[in-house]
N, C-alpha and C positions, 0 to 999 in steps of 0.2 A: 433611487432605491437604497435602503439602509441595509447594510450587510450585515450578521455575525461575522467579528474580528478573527477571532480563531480560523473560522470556513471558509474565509475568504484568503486568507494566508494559504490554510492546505488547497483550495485550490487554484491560486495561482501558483502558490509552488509546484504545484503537481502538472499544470501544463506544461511550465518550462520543462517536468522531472527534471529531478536528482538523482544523482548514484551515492553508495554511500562509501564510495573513494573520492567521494567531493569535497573533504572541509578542508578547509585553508591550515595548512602545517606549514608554521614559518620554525627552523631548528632556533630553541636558545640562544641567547648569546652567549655561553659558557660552551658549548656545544658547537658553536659555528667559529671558535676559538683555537677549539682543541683537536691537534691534528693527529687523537686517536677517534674523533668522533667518523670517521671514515667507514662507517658502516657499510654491509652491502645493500640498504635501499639506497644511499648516496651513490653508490657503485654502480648500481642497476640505472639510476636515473642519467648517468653518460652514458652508458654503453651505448653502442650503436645498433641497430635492428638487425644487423646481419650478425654480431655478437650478441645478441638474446636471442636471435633463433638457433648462432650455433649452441648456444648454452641449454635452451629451452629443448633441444635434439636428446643430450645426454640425460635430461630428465626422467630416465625410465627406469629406474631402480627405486624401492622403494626409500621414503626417505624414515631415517632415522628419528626424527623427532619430527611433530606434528609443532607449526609452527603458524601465529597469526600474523597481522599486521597492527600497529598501536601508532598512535600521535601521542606522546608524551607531553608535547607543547601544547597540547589543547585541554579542556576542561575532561576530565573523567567519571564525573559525576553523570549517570545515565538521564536520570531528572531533569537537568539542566542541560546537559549539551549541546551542541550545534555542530558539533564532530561525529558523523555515520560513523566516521569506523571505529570509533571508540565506542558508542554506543551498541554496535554490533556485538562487542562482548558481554552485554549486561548478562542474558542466561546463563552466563556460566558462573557469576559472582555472585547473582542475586537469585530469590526467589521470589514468587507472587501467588496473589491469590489461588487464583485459577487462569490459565491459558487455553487459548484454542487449538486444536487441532488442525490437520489439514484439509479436513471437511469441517472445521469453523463449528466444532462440535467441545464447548469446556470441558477439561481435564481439571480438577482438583490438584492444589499446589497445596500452602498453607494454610487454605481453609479447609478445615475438616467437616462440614456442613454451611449449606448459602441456603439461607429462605427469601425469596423475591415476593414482596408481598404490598403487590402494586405500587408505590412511592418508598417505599421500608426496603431495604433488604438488610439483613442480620447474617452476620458470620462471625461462624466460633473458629478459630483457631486450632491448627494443631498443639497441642502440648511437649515442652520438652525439647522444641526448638530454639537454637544456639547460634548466634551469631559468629563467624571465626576468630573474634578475640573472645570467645566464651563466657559473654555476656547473655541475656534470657533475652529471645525475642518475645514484646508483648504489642496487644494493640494499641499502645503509644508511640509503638515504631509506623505501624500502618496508617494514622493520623497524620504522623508527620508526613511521610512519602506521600499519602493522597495530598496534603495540604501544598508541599511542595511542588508537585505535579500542576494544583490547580492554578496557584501562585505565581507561574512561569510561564506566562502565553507563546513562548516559544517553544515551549519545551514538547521533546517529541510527542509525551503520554496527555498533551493537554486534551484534544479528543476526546481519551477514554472517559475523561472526570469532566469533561464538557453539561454533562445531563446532573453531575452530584450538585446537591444546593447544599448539602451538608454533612461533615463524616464526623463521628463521634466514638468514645471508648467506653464501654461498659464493665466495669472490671479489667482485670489483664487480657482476657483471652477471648474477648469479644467485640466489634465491632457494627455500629450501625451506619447502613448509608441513609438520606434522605435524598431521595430521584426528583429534579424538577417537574417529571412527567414520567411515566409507568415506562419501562423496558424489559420486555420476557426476556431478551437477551443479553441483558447486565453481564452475567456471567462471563459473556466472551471479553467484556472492557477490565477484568480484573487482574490481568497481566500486566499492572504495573512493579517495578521492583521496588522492592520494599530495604529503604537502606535504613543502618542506626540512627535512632534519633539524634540526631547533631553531629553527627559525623560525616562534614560538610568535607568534599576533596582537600585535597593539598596538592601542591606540584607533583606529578608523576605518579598522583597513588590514589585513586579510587575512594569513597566512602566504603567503611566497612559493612557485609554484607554475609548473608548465611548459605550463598551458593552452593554447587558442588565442588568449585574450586575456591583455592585459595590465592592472594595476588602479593607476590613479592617482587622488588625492582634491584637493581647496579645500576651505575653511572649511566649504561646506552643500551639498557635490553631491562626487558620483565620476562616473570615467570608465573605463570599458574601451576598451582600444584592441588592434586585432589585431597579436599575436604575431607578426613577421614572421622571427624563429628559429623557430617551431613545427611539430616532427617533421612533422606529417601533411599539412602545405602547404597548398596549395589555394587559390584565390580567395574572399575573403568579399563577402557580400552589403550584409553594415553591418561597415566598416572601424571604427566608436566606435558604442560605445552609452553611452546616458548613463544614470546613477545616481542615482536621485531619492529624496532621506532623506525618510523617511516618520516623522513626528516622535508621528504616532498610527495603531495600527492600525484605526483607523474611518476614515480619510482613506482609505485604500488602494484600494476598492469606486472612493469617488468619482473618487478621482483619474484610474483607467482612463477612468470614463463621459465626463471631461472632458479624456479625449487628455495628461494628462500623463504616465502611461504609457502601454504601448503592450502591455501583455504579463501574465497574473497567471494562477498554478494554483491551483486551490481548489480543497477536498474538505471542501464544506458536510454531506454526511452525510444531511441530511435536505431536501435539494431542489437543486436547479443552483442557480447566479449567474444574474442576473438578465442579461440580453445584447440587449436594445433596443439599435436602432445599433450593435452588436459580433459580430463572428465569433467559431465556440466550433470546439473539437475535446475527443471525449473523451480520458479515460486509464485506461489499463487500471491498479487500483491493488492487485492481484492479491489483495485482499481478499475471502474468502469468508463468505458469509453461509448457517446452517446451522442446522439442527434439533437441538440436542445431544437424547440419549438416556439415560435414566435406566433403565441395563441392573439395577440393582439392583432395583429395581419389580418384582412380577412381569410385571405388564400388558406393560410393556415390555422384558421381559428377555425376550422370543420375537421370535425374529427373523421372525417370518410376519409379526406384528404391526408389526413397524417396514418392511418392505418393501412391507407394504400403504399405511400413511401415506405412502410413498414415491410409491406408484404413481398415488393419490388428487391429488396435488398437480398444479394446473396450473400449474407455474412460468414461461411465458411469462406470463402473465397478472401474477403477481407481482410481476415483473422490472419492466413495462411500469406497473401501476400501483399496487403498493405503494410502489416503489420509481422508478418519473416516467420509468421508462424509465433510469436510471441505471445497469444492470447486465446483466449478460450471463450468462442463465439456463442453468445445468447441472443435470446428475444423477450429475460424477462428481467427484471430490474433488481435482481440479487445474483450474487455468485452462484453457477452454476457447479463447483463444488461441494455448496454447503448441503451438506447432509440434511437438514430440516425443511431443504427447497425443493419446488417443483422443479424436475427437470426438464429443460429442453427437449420436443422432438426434433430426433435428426431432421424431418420433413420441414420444419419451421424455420432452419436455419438455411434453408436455402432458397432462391429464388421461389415465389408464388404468384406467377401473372396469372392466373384465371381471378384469383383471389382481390389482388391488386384490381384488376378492370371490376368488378364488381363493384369495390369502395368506392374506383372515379366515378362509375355510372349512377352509385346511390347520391353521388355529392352534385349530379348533372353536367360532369363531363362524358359528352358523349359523341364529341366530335373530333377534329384534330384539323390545325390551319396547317397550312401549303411547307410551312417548314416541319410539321410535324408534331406540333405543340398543343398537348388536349384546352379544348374550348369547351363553354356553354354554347345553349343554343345560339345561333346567329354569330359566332366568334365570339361571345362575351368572356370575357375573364380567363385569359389563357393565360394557363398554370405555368407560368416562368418564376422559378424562384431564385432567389438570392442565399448561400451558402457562406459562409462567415468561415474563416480558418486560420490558422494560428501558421502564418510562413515562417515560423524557427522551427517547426515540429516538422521532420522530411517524413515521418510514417500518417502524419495526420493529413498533411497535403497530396501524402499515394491516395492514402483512403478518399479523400472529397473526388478525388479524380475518376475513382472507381464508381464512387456512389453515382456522380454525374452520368456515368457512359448507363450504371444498371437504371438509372430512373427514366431518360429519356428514352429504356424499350415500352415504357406503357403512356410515352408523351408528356412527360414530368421535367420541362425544362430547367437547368441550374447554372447559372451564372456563379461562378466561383470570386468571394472576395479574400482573397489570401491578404494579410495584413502583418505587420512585425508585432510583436506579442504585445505592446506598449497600445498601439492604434485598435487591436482584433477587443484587446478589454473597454478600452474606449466604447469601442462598437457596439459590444454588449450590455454597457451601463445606457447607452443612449436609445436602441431598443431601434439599431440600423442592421437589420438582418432580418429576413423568412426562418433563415435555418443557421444552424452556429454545429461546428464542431468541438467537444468536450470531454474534460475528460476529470473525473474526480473521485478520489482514495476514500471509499467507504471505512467507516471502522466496523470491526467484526461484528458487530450489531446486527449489520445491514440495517442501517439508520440512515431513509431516504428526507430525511429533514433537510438538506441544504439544497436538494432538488426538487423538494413540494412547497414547502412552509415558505409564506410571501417573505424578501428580506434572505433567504438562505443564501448561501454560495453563488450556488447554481443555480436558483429558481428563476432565471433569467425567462419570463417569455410564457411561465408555468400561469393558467389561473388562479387568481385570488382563492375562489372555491370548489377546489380541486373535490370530485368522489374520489381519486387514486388518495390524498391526504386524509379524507375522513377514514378509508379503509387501512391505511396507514396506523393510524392511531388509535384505531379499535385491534388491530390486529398487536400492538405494540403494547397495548393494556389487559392482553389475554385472549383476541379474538381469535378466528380463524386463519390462518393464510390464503387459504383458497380465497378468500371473500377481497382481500387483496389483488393477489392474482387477477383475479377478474374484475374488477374496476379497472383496476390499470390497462389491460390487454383494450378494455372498450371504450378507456378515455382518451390513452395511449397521451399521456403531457409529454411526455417526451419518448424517444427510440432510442434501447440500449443495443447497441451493436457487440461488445467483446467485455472480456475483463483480461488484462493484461498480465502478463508473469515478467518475472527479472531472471537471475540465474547465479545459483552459487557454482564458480569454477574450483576446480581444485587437480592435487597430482593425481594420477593415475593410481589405481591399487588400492583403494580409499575402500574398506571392507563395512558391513553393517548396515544398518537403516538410516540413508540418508534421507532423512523426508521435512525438510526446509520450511517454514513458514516463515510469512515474513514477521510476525514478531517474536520470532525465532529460529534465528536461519542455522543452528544445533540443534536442531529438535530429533532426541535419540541417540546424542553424542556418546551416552555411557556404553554404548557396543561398539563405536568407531573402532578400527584399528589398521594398523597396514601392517 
């Protein structure tokens, strides 16, 4: 099976998950030299755990200065990086088109009107936007950043501009995309930041940018200070925040407990951050986590069959404890967040065996052999499946365990193949599974392409001629949702069980609208205050 390169990266990156205290900070050698570079993440990465929790105790006064974390030694350019935590700062240096909300609902940035007009979409620009070295922002800056974006198969924003075939300048102040295929919800991928044209990083210092703040550095610390050109105005709550080099990603954790930051998002994957003495908010990381389906089987090439394991699952339960309460349990194959979706009934996200026996009985299970295992007549074709799971994920192997114990109350036997992450992908290219557990970072689109479209990510097991794909793609060129919805719920290619959150921790006292997204985990920063 031929993959898209990009979809296949986010999703196998996304099974291992990442935190974005993950990138590799190796300190300078001018830096690992000099014995004032003794900073306190250095300081924080000896201490010992009984000196971070005594330290992390005295934590309860407010702190004076609102403070991040930064890798200095790694690339600063948000476009390009491979460094979470430096790319976590992008919103506050840069601006973008439009961003989503936390109901995945666009906000207007520096486009002052978007027309989406089926493969076309056109944006005019705000007027009168300045760069912080007081340069004219125009759409020759937005070219480039889209181009660089596109140009960079690593780069985090590749996704968004995954579907552009083409971005072009109309004048200064306007912009045309050309969409390889129609998207109503373009709008949500134009949160990328938009840096000067050719104001490519340098050691320690960021491309220049039209943010709210501004990014000045010293020898072993940065500063943001607020934008007082900055389009969108407004009163800040921390006029400077300070920038604290993290000289080791294992100092990062401590450093918060010990109030030298003040602020950190993490997507541990398989449990929260630990938040003694710290306040948490989740983040919606529009990561869905799912059943893939192995329609070539015959067991599960009946769609009775796959709607019955549907209806068997109690995914509140899941949500809450396979997964520690980290996730936000569905049954239908977008974020249950997003303001433009159907929402879940409470009733559907829990167990439904009257529902369940009904699918085995229309699929002619209607018996059950001596171990308990539903059969056709005469014993025929007793429903024992095979379950595929990733043994590095400790939250993915509770859940198979879970699933097994709820599927075998309606006689749905499951033979668990836990594998090391290297063998479980093996397995899924070779097409050695009934059922696979999965998990893959929608972009705010809800763009289910690497789960339908033959060749996607995840379209492991999915029919060649999927209805859920046809209604996909009528609905993605201006159709209905419902018409969506319902294909999907009756072809059921696959079972979404949750969509996952991560969590920004922070001090205590943290006043204002903290409401985090993940591609903006400041979303609301201009009222923060302590």
């Amino acid at each position: 099976m031929k993959h898209n390169k990009h979809w296949v990266y986010r999703f196998m990156a996304l099974l291992l998950s990442f935190t974005l205290a993950g990138c590799a900070a190796h300190p300078s050698r001018s830096a690992s030299s000099s014995s004032s570079s003794k900073t306190a993440s250095s300081v924080a990465s000896r201490m010992t755990s009984s000196q971070i929790s005594s330290a992390a105790s005295r934590v309860a006064t407010r702190p004076t200065t609102f403070s991040l974390p930064v890798v200095f030694a790694q690339d600063m350019n948000p476009l390009t990086t491979g460094c979470m935590i430096n790319l976590t700062l992008w919103p506050l240096l840069y601006d973008c088109l439009s961003q989503p909300d936390t109901t995945f609902t666009a906000q207007k940035g520096l486009a002052s009107s978007i027309t989406n007009s089926g493969t076309t979409v056109t944006i005019q620009l705000r007027g009168g936007v300045k760069f912080t070295d007081g340069s004219m922002l125009t759409a020759a800056d937005v070219v480039y950043s889209y181009n660089l974006a596109k140009n960079t198969p690593s780069s985090y924003f590749h996704g968004n501009v995954s579907n552009i075939a083409a971005v072009n300048q109309q004048g200064s102040n306007t912009v045309v995309f050309t969409l390889a295929a129609p998207d109503a919800l373009v709008e949500n991928l134009l949160d990328v930041p938009i840096v000067k044209s050719g104001s490519g990083a340098v050691t320690r210092t960021p491309p220049v940018g039209s943010g709210p703040y501004t990014f000045s550095t010293s020898q072993f610390s940065g500063t943001l200070s607020v934008n007082k050109g900055w389009y969108g105005g407004g009163t800040f709550g921390f006029q400077a925040i300070a920038l604290v080099n993290m000289l080791s990603t294992d100092a990062v954790l401590g450093s918060l407990k010990i109030g030298e930051i003040n602020y950190l998002y993490t997507d541990y994957g398989n449990g929260a951050v630990p938040t003694a003495n710290l306040d948490s908010k989740t983040v919606n990381l529009n990561r869905m986590v799912f059943i893939g389906v192995n329609s070539a089987h015959a067991l599960t090439a009946d769609t009775h069959v796959r709607k019955a394991i549907s209806f068997t699952l109690d995914r509140q339960s899941l949500s809450t404890d396979a997964f520690s309460a980290q996730a936000l349990p569905t049954d239908l194959p977008y974020n249950p967040d997003w303001a433009g979706g159907t929402k879940p009934a409470a009733a559907d996200l829990n167990t439904q065996l009257d529902k369940a026996g009904t699918e085995l009985t229309a699929a002619g299970y209607t018996l059950q052999d001596i171990s308990g295992i539903a059969t056709k007549a005469g014993g025929a074709n007793p429903l024992q499946l095979t379950l595929l799971v990733n043994s590095g994920d400790q939250q993915m192997t509770a859940a198979a365990n879970q699933i097994k114990v709820s599927l075998y109350k309606v006689g749905i036997g499951i033979n668990i193949n836990a594998q090391p992450f290297a063998a479980y992908t093996a397995a899924l290219q070779a097409g050695n599974y009934d059922l696979y557990l999965g998990n893959l970072s929608l972009t705010a689109d809800m763009d289910l392409s690497p789960l339908l479209v033959p060749g996607g990510a995840a379209a492991y097991g999915v029919p060649a001629n999927s209805s859920s794909l046809s209604a996909f793609n009528a609905w993605r060129a201006g159709g209905p949702l419902s018409a969506l919805t319902a294909a999907f719920s009756s072809e059921m290619p696959f079972i979404p069980l949750c969509f996952k959150t991560g969590t920004v921790t922070y001090t205590p006292g943290l006043s204002g609208s903290v409401t985090p997204t993940t591609q903006n985990v400041f979303y609301g920063i201009a009222g923060w205050h302590y």
